[in-house]
N, CA, C and O atoms as a Tripos MOL2 file, in Angstrom:
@<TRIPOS>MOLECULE
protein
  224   223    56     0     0
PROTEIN
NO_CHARGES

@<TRIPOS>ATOM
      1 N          42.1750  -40.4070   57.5330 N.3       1 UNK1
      2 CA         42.0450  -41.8050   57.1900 C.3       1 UNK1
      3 C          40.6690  -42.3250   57.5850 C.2       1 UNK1
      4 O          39.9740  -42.9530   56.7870 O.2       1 UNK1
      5 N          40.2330  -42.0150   59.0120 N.am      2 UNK2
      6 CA         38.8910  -42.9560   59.2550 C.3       2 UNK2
      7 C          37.6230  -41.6470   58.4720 C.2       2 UNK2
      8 O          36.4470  -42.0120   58.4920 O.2       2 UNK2
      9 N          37.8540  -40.5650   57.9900 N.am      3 UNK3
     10 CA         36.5860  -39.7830   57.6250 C.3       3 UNK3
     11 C          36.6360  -40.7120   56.3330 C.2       3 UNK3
     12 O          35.4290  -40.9060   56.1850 O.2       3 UNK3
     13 N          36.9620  -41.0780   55.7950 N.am      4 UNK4
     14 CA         36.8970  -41.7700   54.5100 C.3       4 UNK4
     15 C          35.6250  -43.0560   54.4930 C.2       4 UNK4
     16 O          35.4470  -43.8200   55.4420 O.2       4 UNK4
     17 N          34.9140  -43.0780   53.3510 N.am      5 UNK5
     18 CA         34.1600  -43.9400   53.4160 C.3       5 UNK5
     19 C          34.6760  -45.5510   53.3230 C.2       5 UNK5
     20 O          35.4240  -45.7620   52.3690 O.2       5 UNK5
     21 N          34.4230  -46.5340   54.0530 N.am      6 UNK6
     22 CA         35.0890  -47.8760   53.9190 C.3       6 UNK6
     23 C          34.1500  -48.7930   52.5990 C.2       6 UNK6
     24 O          33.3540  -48.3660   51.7630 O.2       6 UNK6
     25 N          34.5630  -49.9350   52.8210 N.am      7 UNK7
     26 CA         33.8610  -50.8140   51.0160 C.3       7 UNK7
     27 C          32.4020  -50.5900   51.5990 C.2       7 UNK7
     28 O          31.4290  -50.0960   51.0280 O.2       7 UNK7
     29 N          32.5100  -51.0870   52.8970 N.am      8 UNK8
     30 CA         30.6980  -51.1920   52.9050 C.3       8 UNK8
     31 C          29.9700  -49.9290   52.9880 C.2       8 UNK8
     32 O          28.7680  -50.0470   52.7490 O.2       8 UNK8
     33 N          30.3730  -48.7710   53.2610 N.am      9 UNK9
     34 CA         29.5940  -47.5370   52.7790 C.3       9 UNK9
     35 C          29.4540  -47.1120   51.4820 C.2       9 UNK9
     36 O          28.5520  -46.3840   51.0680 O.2       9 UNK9
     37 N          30.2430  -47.5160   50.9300 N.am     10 UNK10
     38 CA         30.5740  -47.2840   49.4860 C.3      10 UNK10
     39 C          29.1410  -48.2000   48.8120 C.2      10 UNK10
     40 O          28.1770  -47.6860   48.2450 O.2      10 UNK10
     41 N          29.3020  -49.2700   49.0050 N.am     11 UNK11
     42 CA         28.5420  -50.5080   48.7520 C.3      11 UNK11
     43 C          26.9980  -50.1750   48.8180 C.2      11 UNK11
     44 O          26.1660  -50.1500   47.9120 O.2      11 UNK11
     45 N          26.8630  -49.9060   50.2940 N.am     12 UNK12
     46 CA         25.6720  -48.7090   50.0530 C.3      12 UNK12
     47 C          25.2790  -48.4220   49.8530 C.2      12 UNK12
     48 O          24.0870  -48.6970   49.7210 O.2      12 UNK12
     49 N          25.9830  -47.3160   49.5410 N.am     13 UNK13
     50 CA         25.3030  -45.9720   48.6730 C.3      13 UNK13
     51 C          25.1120  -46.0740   47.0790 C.2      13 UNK13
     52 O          24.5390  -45.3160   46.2960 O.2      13 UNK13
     53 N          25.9710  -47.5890   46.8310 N.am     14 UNK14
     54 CA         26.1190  -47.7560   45.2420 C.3      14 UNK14
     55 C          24.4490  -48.6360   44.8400 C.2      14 UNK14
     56 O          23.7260  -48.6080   43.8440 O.2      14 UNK14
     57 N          24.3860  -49.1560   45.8040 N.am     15 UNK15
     58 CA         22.9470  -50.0810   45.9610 C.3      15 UNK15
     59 C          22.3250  -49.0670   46.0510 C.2      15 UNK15
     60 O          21.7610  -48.8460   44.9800 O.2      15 UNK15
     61 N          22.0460  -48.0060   47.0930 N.am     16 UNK16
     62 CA         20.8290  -46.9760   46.7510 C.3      16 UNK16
     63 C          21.4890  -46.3810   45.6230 C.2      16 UNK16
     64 O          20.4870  -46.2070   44.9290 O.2      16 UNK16
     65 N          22.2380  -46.0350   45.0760 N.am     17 UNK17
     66 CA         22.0040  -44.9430   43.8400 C.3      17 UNK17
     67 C          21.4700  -45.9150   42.6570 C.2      17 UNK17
     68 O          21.1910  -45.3710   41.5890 O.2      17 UNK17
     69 N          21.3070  -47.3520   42.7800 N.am     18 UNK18
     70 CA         21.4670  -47.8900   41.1620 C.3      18 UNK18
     71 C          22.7690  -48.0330   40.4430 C.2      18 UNK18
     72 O          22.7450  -48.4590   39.2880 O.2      18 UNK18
     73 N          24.0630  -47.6760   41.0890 N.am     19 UNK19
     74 CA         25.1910  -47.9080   40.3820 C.3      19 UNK19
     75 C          25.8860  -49.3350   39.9560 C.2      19 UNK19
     76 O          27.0590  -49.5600   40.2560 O.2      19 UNK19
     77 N          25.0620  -50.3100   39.2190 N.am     20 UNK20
     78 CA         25.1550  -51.5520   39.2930 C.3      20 UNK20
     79 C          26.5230  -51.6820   38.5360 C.2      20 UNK20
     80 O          27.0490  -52.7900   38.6380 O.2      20 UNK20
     81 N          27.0780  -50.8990   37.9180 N.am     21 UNK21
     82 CA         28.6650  -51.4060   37.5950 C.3      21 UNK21
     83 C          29.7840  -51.7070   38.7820 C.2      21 UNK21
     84 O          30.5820  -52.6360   38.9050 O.2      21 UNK21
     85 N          29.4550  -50.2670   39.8030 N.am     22 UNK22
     86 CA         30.0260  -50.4010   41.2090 C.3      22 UNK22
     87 C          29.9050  -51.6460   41.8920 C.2      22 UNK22
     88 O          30.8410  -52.3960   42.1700 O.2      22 UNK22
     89 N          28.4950  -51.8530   42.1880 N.am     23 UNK23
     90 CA         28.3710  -52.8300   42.5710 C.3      23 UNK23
     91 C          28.7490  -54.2500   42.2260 C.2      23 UNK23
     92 O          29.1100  -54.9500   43.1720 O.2      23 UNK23
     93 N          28.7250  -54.7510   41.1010 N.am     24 UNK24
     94 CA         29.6320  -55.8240   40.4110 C.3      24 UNK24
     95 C          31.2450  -55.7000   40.8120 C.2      24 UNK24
     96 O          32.0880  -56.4200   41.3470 O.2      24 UNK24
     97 N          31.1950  -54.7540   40.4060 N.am     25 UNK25
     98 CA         33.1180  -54.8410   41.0550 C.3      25 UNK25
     99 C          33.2470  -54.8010   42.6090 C.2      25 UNK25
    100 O          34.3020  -55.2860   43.0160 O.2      25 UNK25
    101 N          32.7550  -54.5250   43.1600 N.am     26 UNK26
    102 CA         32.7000  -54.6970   44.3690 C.3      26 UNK26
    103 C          32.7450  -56.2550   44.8950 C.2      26 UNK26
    104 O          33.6320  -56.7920   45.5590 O.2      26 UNK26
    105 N          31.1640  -56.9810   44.2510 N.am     27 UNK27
    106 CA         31.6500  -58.4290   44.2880 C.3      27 UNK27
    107 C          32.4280  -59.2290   44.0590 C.2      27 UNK27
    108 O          32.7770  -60.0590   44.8980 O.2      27 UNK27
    109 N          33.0760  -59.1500   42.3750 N.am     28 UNK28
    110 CA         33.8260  -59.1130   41.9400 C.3      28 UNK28
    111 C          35.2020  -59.3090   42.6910 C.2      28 UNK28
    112 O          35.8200  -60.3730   42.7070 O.2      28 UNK28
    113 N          35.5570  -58.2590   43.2460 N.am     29 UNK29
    114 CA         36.5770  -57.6910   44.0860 C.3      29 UNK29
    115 C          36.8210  -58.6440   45.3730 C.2      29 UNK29
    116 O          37.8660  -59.2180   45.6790 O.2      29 UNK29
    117 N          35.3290  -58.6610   46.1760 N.am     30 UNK30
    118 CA         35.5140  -59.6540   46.7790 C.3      30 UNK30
    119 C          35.4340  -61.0590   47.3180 C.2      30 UNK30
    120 O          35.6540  -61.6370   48.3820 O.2      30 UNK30
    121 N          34.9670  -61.3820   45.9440 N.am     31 UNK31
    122 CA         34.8400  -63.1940   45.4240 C.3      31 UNK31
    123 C          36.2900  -63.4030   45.0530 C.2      31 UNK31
    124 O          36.8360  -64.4310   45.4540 O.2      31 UNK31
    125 N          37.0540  -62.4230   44.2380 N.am     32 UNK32
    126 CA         38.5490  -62.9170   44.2580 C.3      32 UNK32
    127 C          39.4600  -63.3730   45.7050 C.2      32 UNK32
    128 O          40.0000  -64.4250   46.0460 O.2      32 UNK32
    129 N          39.3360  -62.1320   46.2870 N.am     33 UNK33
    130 CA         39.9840  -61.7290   47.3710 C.3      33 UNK33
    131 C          40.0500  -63.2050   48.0730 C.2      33 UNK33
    132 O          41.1370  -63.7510   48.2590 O.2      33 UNK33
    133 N          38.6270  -63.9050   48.5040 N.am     34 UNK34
    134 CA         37.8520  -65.2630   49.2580 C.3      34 UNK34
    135 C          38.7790  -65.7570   48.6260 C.2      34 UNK34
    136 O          39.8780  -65.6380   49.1670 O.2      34 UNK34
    137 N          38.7460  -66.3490   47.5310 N.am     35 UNK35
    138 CA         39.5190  -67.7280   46.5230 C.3      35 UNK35
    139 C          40.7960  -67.0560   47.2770 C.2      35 UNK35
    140 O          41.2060  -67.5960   48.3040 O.2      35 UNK35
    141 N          41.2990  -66.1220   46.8810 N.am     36 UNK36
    142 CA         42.8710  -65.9980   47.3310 C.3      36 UNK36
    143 C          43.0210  -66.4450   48.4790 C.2      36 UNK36
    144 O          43.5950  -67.5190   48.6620 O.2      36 UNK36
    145 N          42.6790  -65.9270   49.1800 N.am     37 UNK37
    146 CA         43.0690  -66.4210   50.5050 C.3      37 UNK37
    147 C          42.3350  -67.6230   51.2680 C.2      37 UNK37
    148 O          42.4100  -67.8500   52.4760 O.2      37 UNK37
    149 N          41.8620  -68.0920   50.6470 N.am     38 UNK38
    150 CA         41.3980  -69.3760   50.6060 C.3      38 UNK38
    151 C          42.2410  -70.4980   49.9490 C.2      38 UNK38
    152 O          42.4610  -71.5980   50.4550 O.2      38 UNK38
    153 N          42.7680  -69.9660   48.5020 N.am     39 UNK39
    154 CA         43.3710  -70.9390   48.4670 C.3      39 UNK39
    155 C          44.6740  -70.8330   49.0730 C.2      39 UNK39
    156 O          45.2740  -71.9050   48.9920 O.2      39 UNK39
    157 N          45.5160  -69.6600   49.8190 N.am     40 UNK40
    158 CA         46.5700  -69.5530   50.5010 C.3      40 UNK40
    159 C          46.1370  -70.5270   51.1290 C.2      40 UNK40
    160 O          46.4870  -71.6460   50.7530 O.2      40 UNK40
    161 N          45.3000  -70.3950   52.2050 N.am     41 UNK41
    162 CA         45.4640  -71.1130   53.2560 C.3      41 UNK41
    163 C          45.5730  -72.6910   53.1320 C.2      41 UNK41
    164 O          46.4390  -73.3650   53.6900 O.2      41 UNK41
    165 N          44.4660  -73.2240   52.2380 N.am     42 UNK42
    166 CA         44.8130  -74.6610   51.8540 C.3      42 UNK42
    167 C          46.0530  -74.9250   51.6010 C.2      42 UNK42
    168 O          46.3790  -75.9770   52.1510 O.2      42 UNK42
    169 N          46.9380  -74.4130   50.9810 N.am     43 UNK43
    170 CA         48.4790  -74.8230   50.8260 C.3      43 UNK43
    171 C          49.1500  -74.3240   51.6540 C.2      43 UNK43
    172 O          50.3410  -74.6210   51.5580 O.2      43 UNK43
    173 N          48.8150  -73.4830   52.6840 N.am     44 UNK44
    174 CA         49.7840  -73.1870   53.9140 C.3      44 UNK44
    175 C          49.1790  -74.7560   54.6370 C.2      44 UNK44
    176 O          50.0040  -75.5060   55.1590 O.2      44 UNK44
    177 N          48.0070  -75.0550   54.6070 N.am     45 UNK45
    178 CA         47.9810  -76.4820   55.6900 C.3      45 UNK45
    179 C          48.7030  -77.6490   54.8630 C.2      45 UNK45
    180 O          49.4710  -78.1640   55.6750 O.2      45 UNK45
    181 N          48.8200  -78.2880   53.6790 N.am     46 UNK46
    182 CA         49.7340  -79.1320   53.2360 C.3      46 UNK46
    183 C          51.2300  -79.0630   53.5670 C.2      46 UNK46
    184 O          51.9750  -80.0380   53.6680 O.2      46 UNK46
    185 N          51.7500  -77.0630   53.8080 N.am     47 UNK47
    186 CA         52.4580  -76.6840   53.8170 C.3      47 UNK47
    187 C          53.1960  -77.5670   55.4400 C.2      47 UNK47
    188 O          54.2550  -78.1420   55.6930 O.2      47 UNK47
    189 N          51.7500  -77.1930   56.3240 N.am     48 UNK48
    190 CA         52.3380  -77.2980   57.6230 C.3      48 UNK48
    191 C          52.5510  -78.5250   58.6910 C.2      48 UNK48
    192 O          53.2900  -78.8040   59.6360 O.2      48 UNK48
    193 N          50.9020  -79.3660   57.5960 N.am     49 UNK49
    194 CA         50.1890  -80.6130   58.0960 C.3      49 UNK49
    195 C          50.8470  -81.8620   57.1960 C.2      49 UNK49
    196 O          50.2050  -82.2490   56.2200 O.2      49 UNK49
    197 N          52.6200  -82.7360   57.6470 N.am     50 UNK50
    198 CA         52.3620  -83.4700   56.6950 C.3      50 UNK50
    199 C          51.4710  -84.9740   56.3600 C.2      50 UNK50
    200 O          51.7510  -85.7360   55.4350 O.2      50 UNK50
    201 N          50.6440  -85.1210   57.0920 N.am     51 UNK51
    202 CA         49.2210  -85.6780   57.2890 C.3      51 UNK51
    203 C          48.5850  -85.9890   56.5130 C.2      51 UNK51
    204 O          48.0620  -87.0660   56.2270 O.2      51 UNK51
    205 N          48.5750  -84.1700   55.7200 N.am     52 UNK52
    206 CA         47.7320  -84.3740   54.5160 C.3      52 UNK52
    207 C          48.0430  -84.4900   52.9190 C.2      52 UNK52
    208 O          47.2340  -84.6830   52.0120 O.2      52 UNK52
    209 N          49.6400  -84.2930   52.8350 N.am     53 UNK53
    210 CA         50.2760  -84.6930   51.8210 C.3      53 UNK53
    211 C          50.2760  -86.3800   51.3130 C.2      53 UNK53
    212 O          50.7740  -87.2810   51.9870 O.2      53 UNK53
    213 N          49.6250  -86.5610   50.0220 N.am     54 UNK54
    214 CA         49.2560  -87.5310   49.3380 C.3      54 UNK54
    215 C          50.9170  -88.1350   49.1180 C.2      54 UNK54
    216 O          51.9300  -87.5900   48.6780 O.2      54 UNK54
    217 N          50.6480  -89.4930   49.6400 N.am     55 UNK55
    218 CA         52.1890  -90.6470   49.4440 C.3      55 UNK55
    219 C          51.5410  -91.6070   48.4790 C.2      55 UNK55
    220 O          50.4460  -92.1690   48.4670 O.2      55 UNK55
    221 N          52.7990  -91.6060   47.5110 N.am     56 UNK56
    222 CA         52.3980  -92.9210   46.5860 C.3      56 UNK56
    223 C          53.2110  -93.8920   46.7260 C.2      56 UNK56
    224 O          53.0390  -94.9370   46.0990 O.2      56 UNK56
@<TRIPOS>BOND
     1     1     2 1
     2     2     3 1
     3     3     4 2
     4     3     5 am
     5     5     6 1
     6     6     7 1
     7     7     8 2
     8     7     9 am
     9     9    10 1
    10    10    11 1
    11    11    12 2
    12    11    13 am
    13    13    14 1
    14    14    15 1
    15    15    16 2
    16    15    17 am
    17    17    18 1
    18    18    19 1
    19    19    20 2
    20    19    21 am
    21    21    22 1
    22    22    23 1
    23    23    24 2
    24    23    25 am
    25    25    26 1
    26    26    27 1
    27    27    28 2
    28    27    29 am
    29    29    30 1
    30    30    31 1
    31    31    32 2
    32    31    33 am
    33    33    34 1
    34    34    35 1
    35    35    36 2
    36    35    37 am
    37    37    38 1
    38    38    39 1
    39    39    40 2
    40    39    41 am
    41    41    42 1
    42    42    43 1
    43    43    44 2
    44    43    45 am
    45    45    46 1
    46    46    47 1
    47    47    48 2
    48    47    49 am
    49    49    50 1
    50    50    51 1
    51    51    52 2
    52    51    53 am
    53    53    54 1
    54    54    55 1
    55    55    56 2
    56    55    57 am
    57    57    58 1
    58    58    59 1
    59    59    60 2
    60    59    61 am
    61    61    62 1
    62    62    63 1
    63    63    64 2
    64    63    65 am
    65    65    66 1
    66    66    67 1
    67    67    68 2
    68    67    69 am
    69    69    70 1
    70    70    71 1
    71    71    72 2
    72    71    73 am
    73    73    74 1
    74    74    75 1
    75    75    76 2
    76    75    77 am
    77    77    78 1
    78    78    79 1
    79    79    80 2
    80    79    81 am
    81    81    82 1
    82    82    83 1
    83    83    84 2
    84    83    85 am
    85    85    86 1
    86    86    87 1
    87    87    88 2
    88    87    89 am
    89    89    90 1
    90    90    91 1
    91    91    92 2
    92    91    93 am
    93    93    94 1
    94    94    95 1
    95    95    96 2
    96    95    97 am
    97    97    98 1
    98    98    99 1
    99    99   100 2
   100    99   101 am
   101   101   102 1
   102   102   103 1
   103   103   104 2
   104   103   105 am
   105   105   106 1
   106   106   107 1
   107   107   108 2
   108   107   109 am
   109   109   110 1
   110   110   111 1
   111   111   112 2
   112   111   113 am
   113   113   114 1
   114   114   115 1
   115   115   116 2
   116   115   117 am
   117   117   118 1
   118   118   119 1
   119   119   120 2
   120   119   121 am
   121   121   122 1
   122   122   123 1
   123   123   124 2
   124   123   125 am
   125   125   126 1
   126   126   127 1
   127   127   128 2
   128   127   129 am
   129   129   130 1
   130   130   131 1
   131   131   132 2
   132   131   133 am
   133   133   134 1
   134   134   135 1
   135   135   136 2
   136   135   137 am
   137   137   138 1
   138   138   139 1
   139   139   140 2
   140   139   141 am
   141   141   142 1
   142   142   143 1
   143   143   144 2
   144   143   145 am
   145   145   146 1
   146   146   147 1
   147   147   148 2
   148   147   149 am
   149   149   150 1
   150   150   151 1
   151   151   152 2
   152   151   153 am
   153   153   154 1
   154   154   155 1
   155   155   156 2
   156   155   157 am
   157   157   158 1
   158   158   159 1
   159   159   160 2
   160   159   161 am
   161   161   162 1
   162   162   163 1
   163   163   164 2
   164   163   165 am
   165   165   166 1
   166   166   167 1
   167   167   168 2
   168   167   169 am
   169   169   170 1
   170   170   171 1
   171   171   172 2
   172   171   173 am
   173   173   174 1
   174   174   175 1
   175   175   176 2
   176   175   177 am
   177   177   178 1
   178   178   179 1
   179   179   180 2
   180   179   181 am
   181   181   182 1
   182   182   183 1
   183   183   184 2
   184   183   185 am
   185   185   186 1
   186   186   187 1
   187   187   188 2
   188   187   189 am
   189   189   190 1
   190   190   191 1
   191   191   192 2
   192   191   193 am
   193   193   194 1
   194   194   195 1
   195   195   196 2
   196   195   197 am
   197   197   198 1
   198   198   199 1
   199   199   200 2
   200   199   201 am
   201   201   202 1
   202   202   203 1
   203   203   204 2
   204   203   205 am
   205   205   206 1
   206   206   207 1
   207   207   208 2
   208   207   209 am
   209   209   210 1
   210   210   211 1
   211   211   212 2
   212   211   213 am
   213   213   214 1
   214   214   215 1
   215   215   216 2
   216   215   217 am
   217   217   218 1
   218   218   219 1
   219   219   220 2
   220   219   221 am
   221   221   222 1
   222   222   223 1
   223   223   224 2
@<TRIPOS>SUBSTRUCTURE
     1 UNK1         2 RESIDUE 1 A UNK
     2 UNK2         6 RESIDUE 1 A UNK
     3 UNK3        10 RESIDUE 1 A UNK
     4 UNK4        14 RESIDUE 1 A UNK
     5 UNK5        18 RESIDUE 1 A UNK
     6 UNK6        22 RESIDUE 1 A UNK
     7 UNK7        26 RESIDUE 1 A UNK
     8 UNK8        30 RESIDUE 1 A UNK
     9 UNK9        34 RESIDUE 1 A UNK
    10 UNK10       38 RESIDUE 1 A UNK
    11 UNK11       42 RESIDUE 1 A UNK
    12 UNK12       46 RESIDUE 1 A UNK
    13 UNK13       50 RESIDUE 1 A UNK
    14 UNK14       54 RESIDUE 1 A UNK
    15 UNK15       58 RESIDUE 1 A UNK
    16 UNK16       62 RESIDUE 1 A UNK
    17 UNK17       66 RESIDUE 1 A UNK
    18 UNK18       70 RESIDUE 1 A UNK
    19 UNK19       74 RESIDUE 1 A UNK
    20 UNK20       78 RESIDUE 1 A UNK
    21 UNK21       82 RESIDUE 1 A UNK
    22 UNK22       86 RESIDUE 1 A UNK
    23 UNK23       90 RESIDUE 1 A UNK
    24 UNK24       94 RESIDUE 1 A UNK
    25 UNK25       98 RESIDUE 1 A UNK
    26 UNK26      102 RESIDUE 1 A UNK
    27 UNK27      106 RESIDUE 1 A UNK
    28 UNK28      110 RESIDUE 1 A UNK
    29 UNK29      114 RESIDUE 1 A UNK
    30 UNK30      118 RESIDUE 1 A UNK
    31 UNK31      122 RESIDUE 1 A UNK
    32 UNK32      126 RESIDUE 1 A UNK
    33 UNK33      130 RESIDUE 1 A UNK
    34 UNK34      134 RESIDUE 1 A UNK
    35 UNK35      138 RESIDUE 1 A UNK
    36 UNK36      142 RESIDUE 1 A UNK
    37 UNK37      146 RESIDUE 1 A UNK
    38 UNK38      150 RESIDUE 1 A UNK
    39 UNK39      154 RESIDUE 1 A UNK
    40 UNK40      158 RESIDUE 1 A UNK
    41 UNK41      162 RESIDUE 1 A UNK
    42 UNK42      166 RESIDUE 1 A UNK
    43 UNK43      170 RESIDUE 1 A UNK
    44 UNK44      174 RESIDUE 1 A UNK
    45 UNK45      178 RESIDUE 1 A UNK
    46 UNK46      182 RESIDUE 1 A UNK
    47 UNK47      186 RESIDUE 1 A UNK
    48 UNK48      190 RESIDUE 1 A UNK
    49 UNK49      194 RESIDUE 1 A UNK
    50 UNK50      198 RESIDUE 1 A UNK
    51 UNK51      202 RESIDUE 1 A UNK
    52 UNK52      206 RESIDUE 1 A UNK
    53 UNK53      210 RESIDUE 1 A UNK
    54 UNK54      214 RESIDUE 1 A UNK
    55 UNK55      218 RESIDUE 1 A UNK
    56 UNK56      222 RESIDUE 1 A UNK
């Protein structure tokens, strides 16, 4: 498991080789990931905070 290369070695080596498709998905990959769990968390705090739940 740890001999394995992780994203950022990968990332790397994709930047030195020129593998700019790799590299896009890589960002890609983890610009989604951010929003996801980004937006989890904003609705876990409405979830938790009712403070911030809008009353009409």
């Amino acid at each position: 498991m740890f001999g394995r290369p992780g994203l950022g070695q990968v990332t790397v080596n994709a930047v030195s080789g020129k593998d700019m498709p790799l590299v896009m998905a890589v960002v890609l990959i983890s610009a989604l990931a951010y929003v996801t769990v980004s937006t989890i968390v904003d609705l876990a705090y409405l979830a938790i905070d009712p403070r911030l739940r809008r009353s009409r």
